[in-house]
C-alpha positions as CSV (number, residue, x, y, z in Angstrom):
1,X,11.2,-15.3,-3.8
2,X,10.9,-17.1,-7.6
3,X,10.5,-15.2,-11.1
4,X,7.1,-16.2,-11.1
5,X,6.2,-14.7,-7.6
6,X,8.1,-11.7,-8.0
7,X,6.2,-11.2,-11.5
8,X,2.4,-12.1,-10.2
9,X,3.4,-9.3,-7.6
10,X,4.5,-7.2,-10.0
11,X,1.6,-7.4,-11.9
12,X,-0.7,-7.1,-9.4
13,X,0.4,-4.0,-7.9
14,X,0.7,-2.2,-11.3
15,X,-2.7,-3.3,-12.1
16,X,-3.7,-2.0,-8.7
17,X,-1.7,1.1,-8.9
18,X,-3.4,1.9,-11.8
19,X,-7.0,1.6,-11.3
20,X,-6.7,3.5,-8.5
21,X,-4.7,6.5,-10.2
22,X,-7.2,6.3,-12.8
23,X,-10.1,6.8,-10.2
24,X,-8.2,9.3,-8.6
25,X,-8.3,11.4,-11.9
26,X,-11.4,10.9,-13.0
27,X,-12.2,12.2,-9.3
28,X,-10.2,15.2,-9.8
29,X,-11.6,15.9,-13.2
30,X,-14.8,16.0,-11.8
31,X,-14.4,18.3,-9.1
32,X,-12.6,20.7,-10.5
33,X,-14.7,21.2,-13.9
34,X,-17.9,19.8,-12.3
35,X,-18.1,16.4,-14.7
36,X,-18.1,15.3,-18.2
37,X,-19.1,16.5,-21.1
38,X,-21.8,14.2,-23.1
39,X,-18.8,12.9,-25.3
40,X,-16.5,12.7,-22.7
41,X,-18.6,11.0,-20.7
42,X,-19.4,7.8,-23.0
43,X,-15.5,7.6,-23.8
44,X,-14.9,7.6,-19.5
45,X,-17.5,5.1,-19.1
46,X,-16.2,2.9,-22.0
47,X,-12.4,3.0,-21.7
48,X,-12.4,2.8,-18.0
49,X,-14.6,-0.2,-17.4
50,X,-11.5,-2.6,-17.7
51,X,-8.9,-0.8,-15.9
52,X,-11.3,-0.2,-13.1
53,X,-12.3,-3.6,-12.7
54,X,-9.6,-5.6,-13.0
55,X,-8.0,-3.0,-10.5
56,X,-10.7,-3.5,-7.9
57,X,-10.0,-7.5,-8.1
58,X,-6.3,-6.9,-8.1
59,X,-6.9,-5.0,-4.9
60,X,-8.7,-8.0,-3.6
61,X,-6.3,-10.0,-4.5
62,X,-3.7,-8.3,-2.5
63,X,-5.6,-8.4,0.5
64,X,-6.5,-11.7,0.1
65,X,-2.7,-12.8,-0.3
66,X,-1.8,-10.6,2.5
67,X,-4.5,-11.8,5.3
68,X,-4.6,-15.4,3.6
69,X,-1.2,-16.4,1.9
70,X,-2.1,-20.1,1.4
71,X,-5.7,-18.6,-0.6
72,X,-6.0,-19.5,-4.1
73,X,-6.9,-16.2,-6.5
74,X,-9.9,-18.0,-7.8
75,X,-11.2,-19.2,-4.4
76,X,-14.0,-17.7,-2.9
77,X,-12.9,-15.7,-0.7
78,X,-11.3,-13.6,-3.5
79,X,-14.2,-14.4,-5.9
80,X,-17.4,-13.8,-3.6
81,X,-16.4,-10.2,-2.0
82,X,-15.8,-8.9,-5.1
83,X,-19.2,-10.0,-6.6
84,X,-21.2,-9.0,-3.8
């Protein structure tokens, strides 16, 4: 495997990795002190917007390159399920 693959995998799965630790704390916060405060909540949903979304398309992305190796990462089957 090159540099370049080993580093888009790399990427990918930290980018993955964390959006989905990051949900899994913001989960756990919740249920154990039943949400957000008012100012806690605006900082959540600002800071985490990015994280979270670029984790969700990473996790696409690995799914796509796993069933479909030969897939481009902007093609549409990675662009259309994550837009619908």
């Amino acid at each position: 495997m090159s540099t370049v693959a080993k580093l888009l995998i790399g990427v990918t799965l930290a980018g993955t990795t964390l959006g989905l630790a990051l949900l899994a704390v913001i989960a756990r916060w919740s249920r154990r002190r039943g949400g957000f405060g008012p100012r806690a909540s605006v900082w959540v949903r600002t800071v985490t917007v990015v994280p979270l979304g670029l984790g969700g398309w990473l996790l696409g992305v690995l799914l796509i390159w796993t069933v479909g190796p030969d897939d481009f990462v902007a093609s549409a089957s990675v662009i259309v399920p994550g837009r619908a």
